[in-house]
MDAnalysis code that builds the backbone (N, CA, C; Angstrom):
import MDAnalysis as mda
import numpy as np

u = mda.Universe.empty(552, n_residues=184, atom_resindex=np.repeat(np.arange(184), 3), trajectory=True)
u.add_TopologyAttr("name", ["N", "CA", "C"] * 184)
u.add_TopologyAttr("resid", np.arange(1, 185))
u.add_TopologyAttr("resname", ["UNK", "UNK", "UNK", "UNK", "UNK", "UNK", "UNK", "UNK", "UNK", "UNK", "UNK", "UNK", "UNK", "UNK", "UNK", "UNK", "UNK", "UNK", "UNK", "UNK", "UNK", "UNK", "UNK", "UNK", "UNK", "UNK", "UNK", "UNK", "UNK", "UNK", "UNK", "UNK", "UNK", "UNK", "UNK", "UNK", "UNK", "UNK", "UNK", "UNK", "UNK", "UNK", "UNK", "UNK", "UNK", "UNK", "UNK", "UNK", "UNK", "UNK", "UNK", "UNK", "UNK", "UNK", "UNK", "UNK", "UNK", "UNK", "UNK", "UNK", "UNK", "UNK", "UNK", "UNK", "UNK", "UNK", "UNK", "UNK", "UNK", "UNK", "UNK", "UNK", "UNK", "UNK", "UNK", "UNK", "UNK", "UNK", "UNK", "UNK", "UNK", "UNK", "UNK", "UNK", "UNK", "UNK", "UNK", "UNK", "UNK", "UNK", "UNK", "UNK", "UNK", "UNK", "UNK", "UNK", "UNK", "UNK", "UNK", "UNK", "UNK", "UNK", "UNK", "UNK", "UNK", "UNK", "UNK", "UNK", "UNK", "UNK", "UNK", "UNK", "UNK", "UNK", "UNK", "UNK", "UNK", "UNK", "UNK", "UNK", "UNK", "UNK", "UNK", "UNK", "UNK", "UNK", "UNK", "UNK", "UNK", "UNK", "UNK", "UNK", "UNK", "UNK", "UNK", "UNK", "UNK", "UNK", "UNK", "UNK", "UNK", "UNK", "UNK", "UNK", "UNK", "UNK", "UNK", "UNK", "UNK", "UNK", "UNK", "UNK", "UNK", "UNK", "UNK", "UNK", "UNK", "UNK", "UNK", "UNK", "UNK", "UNK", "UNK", "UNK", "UNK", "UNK", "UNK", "UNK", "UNK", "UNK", "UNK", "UNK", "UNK", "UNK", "UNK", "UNK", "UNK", "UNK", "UNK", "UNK", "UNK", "UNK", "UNK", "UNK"])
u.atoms.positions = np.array([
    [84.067, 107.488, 102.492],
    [84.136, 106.934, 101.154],
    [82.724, 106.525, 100.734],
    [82.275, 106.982, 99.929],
    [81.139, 106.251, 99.084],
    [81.308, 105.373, 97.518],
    [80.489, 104.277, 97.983],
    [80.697, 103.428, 96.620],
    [79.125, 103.966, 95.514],
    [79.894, 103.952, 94.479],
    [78.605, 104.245, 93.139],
    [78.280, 102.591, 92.672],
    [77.844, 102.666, 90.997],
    [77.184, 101.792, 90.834],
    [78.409, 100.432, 90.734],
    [78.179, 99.207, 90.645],
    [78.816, 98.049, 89.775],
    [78.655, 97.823, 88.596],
    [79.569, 97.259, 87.999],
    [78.981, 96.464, 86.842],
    [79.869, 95.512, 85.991],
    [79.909, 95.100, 85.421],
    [80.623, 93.717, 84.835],
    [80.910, 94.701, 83.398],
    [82.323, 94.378, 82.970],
    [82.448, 95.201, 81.712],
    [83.671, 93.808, 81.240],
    [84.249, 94.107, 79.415],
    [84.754, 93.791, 79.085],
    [86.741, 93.590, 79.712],
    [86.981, 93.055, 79.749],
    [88.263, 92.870, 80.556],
    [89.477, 92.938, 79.822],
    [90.315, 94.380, 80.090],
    [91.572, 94.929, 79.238],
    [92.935, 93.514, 79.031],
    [92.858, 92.950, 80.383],
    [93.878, 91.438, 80.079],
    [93.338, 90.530, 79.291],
    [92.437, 89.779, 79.425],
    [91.919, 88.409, 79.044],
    [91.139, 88.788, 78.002],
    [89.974, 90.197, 78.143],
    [89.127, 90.012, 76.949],
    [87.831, 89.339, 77.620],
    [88.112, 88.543, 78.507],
    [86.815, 87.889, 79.054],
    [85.797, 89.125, 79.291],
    [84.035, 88.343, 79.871],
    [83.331, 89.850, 80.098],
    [82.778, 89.171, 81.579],
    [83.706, 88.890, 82.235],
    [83.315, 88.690, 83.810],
    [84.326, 89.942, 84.474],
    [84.883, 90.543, 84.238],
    [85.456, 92.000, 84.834],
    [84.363, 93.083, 85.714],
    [84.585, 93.035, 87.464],
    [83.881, 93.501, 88.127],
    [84.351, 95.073, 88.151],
    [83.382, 96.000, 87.535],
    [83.954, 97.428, 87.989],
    [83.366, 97.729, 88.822],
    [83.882, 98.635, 89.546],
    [83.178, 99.604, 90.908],
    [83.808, 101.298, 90.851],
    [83.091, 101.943, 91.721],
    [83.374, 102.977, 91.563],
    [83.472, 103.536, 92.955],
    [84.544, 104.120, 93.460],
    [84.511, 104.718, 94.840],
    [84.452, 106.205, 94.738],
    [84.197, 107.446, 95.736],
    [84.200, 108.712, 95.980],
    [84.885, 108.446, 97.273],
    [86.625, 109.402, 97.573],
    [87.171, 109.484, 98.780],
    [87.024, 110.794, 98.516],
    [88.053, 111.090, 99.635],
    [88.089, 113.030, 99.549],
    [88.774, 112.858, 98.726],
    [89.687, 112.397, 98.131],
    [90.902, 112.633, 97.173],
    [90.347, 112.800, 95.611],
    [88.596, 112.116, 95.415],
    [87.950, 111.821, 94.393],
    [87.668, 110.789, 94.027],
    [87.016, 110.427, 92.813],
    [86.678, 109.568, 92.162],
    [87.701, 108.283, 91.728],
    [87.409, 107.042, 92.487],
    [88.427, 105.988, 91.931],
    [87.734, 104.991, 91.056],
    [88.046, 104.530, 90.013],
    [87.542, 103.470, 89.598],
    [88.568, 101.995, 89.622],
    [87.654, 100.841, 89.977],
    [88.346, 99.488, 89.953],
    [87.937, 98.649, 89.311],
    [88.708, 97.759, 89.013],
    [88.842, 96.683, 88.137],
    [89.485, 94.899, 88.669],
    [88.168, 94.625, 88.941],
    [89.131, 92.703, 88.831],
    [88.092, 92.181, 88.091],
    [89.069, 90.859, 87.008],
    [88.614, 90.375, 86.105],
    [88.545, 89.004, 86.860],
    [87.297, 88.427, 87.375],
    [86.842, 86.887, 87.345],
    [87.365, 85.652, 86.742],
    [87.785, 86.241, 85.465],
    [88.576, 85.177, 84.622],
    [89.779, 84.901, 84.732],
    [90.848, 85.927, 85.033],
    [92.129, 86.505, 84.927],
    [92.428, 86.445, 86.154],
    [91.647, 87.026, 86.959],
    [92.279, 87.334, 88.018],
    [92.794, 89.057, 88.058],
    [93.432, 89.790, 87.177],
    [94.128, 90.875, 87.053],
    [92.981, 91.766, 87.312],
    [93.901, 92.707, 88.432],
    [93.242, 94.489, 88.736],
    [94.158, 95.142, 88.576],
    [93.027, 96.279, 88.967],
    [93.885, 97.955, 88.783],
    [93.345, 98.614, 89.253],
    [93.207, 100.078, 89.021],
    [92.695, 101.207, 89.873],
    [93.005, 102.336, 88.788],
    [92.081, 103.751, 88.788],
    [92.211, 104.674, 88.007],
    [93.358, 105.478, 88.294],
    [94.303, 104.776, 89.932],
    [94.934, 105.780, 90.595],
    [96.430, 104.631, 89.869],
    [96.172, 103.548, 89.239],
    [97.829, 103.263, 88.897],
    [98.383, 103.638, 87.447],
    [98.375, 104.784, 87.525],
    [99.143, 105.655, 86.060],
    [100.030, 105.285, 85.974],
    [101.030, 105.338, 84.961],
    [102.079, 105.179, 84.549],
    [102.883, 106.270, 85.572],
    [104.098, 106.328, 86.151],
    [104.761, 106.922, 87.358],
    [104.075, 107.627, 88.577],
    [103.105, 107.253, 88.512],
    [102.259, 107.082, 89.484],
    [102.837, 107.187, 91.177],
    [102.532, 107.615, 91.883],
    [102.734, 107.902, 93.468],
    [102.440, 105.918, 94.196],
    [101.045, 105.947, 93.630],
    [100.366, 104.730, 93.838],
    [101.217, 103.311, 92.978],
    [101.123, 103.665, 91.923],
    [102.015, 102.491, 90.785],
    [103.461, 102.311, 91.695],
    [104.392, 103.410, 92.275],
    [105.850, 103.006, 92.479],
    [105.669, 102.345, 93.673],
    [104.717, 102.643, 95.078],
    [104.034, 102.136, 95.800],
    [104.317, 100.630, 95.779],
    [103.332, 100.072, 94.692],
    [102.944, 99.186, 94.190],
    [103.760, 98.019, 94.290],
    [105.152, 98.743, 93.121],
    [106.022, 97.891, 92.363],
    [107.115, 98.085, 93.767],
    [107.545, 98.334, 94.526],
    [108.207, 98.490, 95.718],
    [108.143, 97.251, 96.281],
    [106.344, 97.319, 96.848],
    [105.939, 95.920, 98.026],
    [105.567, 94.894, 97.537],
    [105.804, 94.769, 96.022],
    [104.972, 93.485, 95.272],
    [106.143, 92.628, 94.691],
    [105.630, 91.191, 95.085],
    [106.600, 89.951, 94.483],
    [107.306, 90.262, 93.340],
    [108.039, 89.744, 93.026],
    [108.810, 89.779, 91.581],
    [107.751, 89.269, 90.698],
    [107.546, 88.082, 90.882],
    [106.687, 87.200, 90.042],
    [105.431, 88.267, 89.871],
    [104.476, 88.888, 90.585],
    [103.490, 89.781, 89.870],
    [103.837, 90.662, 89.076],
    [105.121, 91.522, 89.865],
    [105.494, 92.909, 88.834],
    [105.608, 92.162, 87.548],
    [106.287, 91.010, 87.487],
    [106.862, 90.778, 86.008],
    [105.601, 90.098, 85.056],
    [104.302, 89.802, 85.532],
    [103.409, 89.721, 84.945],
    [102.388, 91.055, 85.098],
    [102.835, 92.107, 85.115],
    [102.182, 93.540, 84.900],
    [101.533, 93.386, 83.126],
    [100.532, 93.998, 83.324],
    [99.928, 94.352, 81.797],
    [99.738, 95.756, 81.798],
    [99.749, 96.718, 81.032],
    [99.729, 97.882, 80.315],
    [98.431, 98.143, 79.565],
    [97.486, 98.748, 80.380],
    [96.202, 98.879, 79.107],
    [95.880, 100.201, 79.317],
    [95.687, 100.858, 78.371],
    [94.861, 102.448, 78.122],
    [95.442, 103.135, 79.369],
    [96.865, 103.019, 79.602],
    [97.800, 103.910, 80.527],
    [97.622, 103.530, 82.052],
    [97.049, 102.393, 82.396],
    [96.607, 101.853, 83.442],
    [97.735, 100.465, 83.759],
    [98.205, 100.326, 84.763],
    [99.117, 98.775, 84.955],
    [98.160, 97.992, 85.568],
    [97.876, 96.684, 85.094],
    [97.179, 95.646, 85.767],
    [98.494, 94.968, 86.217],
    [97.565, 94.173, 87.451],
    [98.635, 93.242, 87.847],
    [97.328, 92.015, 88.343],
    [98.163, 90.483, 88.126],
    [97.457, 89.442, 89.122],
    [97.217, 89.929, 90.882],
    [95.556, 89.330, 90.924],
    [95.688, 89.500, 92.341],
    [96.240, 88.608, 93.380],
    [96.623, 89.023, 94.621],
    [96.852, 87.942, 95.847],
    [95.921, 88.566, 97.014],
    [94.811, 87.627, 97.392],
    [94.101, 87.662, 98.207],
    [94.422, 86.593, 99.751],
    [94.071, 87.387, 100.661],
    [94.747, 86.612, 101.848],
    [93.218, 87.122, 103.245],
    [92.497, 85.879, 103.404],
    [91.211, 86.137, 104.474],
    [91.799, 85.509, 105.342],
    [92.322, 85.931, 106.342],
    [93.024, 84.955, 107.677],
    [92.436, 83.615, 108.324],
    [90.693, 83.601, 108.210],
    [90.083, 82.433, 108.716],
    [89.575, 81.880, 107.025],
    [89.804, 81.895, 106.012],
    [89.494, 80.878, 105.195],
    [90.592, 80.363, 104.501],
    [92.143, 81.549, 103.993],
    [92.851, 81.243, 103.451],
    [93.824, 82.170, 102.540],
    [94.703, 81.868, 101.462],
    [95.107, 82.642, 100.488],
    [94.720, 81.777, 98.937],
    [95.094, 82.590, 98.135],
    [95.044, 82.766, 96.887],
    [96.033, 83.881, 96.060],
    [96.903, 83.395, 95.394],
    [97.561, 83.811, 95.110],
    [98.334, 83.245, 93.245],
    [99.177, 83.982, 92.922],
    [99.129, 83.464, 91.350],
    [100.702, 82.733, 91.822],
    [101.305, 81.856, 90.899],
    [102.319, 81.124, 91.385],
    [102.876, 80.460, 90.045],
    [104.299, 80.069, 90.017],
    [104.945, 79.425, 89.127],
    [104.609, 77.843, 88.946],
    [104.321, 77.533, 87.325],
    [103.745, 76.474, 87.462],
    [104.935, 75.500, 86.627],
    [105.694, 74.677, 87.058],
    [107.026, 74.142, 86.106],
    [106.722, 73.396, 85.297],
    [106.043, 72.803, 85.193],
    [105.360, 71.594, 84.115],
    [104.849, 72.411, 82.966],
    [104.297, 73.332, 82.991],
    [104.245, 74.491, 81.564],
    [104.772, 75.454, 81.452],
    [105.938, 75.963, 82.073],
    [106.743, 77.100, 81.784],
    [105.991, 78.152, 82.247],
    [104.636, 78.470, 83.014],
    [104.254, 79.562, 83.330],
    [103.503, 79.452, 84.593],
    [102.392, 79.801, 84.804],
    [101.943, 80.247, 86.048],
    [100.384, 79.867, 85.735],
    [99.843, 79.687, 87.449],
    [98.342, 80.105, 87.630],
    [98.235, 80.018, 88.986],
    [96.803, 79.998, 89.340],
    [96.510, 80.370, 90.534],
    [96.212, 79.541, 91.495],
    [97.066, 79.324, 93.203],
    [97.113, 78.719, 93.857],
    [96.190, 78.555, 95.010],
    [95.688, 78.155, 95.627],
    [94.504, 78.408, 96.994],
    [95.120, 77.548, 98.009],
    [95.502, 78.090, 99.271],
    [95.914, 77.411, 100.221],
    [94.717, 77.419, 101.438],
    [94.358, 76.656, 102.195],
    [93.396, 76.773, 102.953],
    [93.995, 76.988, 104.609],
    [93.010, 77.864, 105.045],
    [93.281, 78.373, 106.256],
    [92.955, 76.710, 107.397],
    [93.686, 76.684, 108.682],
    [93.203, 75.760, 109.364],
    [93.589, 76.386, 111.034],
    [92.684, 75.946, 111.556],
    [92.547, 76.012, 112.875],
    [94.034, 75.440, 113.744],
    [94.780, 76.701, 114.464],
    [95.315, 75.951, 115.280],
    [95.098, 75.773, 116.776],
    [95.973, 74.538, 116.628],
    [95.413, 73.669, 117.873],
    [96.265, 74.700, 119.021],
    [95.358, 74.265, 120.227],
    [95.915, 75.131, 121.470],
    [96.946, 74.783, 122.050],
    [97.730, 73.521, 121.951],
    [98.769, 73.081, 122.311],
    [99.979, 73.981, 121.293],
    [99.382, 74.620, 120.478],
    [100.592, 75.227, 119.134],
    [100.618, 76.294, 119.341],
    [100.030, 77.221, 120.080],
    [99.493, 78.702, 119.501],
    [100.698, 79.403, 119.835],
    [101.556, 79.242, 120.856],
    [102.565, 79.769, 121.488],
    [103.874, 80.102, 120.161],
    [104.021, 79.181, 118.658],
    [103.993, 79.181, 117.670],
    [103.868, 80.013, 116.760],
    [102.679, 80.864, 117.148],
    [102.073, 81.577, 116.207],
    [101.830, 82.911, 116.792],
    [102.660, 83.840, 117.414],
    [102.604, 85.169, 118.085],
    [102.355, 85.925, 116.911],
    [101.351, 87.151, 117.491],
    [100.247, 87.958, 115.994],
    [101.148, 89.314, 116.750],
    [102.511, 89.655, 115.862],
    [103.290, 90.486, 115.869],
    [102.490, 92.283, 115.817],
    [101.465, 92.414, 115.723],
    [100.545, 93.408, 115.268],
    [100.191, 93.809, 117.217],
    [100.089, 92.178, 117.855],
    [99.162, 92.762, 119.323],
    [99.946, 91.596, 120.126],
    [100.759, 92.521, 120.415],
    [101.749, 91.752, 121.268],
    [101.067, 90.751, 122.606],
    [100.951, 89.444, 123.192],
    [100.148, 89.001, 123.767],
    [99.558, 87.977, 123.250],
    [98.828, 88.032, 122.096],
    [97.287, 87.676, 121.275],
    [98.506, 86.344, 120.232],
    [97.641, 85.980, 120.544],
    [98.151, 84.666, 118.778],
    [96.730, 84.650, 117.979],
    [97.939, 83.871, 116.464],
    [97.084, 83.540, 115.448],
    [95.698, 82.667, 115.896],
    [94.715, 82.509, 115.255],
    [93.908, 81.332, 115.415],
    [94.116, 80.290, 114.536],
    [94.564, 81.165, 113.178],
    [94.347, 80.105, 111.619],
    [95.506, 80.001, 111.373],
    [96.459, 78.957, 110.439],
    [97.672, 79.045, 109.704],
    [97.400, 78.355, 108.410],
    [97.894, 78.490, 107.432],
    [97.600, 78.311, 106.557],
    [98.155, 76.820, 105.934],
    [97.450, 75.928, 105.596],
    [97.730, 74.672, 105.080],
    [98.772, 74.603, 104.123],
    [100.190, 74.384, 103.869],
    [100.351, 74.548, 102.819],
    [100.406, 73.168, 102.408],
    [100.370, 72.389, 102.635],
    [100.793, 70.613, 102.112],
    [99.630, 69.926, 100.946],
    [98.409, 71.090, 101.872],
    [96.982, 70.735, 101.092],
    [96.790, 71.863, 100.120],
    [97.655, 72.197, 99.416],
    [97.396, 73.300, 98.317],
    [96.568, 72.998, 96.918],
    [95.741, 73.578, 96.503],
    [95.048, 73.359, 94.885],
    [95.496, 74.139, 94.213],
    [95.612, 73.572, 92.433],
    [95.810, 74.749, 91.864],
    [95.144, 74.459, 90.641],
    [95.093, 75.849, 89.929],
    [94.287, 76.433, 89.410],
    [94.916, 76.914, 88.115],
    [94.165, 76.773, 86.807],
    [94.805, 77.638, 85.887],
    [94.594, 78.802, 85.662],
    [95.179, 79.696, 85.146],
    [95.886, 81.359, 84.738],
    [93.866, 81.686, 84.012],
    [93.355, 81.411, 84.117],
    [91.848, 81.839, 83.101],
    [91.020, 81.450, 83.953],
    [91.022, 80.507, 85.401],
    [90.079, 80.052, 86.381],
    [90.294, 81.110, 87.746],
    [90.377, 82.220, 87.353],
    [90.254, 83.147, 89.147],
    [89.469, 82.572, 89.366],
    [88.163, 82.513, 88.932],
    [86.821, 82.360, 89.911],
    [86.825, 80.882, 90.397],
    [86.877, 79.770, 89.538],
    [87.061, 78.899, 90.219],
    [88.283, 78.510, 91.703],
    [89.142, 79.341, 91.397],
    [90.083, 79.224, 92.866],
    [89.299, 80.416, 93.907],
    [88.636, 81.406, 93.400],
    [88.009, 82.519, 94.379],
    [86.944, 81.460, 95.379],
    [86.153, 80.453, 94.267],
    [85.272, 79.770, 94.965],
    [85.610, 79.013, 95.819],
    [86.707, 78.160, 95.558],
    [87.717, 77.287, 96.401],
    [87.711, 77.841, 97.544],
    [88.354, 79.023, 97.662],
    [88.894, 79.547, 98.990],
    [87.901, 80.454, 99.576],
    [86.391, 80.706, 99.064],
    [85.465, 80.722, 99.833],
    [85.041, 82.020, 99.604],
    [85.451, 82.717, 98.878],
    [84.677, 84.216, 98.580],
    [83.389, 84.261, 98.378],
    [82.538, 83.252, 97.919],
    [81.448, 83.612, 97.653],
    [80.318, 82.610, 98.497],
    [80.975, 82.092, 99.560],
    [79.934, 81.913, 100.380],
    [79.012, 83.235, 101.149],
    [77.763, 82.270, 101.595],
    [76.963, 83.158, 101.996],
    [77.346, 83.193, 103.425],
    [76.898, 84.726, 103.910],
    [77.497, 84.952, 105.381],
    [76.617, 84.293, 106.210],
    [77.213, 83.960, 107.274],
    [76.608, 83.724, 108.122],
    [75.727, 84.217, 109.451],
    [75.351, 85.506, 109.018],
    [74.818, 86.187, 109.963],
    [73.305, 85.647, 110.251],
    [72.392, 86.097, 111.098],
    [71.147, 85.961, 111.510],
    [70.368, 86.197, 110.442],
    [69.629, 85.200, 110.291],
    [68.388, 86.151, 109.250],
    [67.423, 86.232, 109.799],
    [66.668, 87.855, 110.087],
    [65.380, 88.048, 110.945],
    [64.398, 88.112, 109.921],
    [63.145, 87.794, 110.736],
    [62.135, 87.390, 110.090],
    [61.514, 88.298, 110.415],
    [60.759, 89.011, 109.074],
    [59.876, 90.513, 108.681],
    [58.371, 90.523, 109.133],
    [57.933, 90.693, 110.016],
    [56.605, 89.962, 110.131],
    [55.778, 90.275, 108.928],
    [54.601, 89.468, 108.715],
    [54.182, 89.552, 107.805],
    [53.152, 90.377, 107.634],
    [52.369, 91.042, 109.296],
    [51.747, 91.881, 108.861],
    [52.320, 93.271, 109.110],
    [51.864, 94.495, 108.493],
    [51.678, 95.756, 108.798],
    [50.679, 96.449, 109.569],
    [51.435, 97.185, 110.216],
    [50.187, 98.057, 110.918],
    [49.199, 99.177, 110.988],
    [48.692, 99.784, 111.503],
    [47.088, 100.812, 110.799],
    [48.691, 101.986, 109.972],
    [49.177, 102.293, 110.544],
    [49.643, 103.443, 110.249],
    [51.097, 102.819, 109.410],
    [50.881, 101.847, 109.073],
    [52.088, 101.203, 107.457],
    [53.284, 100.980, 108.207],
    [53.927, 100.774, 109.805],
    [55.094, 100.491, 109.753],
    [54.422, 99.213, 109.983],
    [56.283, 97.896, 110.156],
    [56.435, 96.893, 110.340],
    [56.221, 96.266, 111.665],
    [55.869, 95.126, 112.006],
    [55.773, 94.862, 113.162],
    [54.878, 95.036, 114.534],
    [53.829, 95.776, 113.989],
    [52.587, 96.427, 114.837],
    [51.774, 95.559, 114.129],
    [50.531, 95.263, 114.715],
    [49.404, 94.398, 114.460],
    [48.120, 94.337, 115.357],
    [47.035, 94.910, 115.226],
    [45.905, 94.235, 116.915],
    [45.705, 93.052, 116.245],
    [45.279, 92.908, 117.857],
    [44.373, 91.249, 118.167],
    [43.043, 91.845, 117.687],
    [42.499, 90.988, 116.921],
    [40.988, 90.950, 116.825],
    [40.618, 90.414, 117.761],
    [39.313, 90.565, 118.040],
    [38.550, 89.631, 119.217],
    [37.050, 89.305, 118.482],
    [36.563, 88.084, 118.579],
    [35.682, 87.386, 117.685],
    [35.093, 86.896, 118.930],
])
């Protein structure tokens, strides 16, 4: 798979202009995607109207998303639900105090080793969970704040990998990391 360029475009649900597009190349071809920052709502160039991918879709997906599906330029958006096993979920949810919905962030937490026996990871028979998900400590979020619940639940921290240090000089022949000793 290769990814092409990004870019932020106008957003078919909300209208907002925080909508992240991307562009993939599989063997199958050219996909284009869509999540809106504001909204929350994606799609894909592959969810047509009777679509292989769209019935897919509407099969394994909550009631509550299908029934907030949007319809734009022959494309179905739907709210996203995001789920990172060591930080958490995010997900869109019924809100009763206004008759509608927005978006929930539950935070991932460490379980303790006295519990794990609890938490068998059905995928690798043997192995348990590490994280379960808080639900008691839930935030929520309104229907126009994705990003503020994306931030919540940690998408846009910075990774934590190593940062190596570039030396600063170059060497006779221009790569990195070569240098002589002068002698004075």
């Amino acid at each position: 798979m290769k990814q092409g360029q990004d870019k932020l475009t106008t957003c078919k649900c909300c209208g907002g202009d925080a909508c992240y597009e991307s562009e993939f190349t599989t063997q199958e071809g050219k996909i284009d995607t869509w999540l809106c920052m504001t909204c929350g709502f994606t799609s894909n160039s592959t969810m047509t109207e009777d679509s292989e991918t769209l019935n897919q879709t509407l099969e394994l997906t909550a009631t509550m998303i299908k029934d907030l599906r949007q319809n734009h330029d022959g494309l179905a958006y739907f709210p996203t639900a995001i789920t990172m096993p060591d930080k958490g979920m995010l997900f869109p949810e019924p809100i009763k105090s206004t008759d509608g919905w927005g978006w929930t962030v539950v935070k991932a937490i460490p379980i303790l080793k006295e519990e794990k026996e609890k938490f068998p990871d059905p995928k690798n028979p043997g192995t348990f969970y590490k994280y379960k998900m808080d639900m008691k400590n839930l935030k929520r979020f309104d229907k126009l704040c994705f990003m503020d619940a994306a931030e919540e639940l940690g998408m846009f921290e910075k990774p934590t990998t190593p940062v190596y240090n570039i030396p600063e000089k170059i060497g006779k022949s221009g790569e990195f990391g070569t240098s002589s000793v002068s002698e004075k």
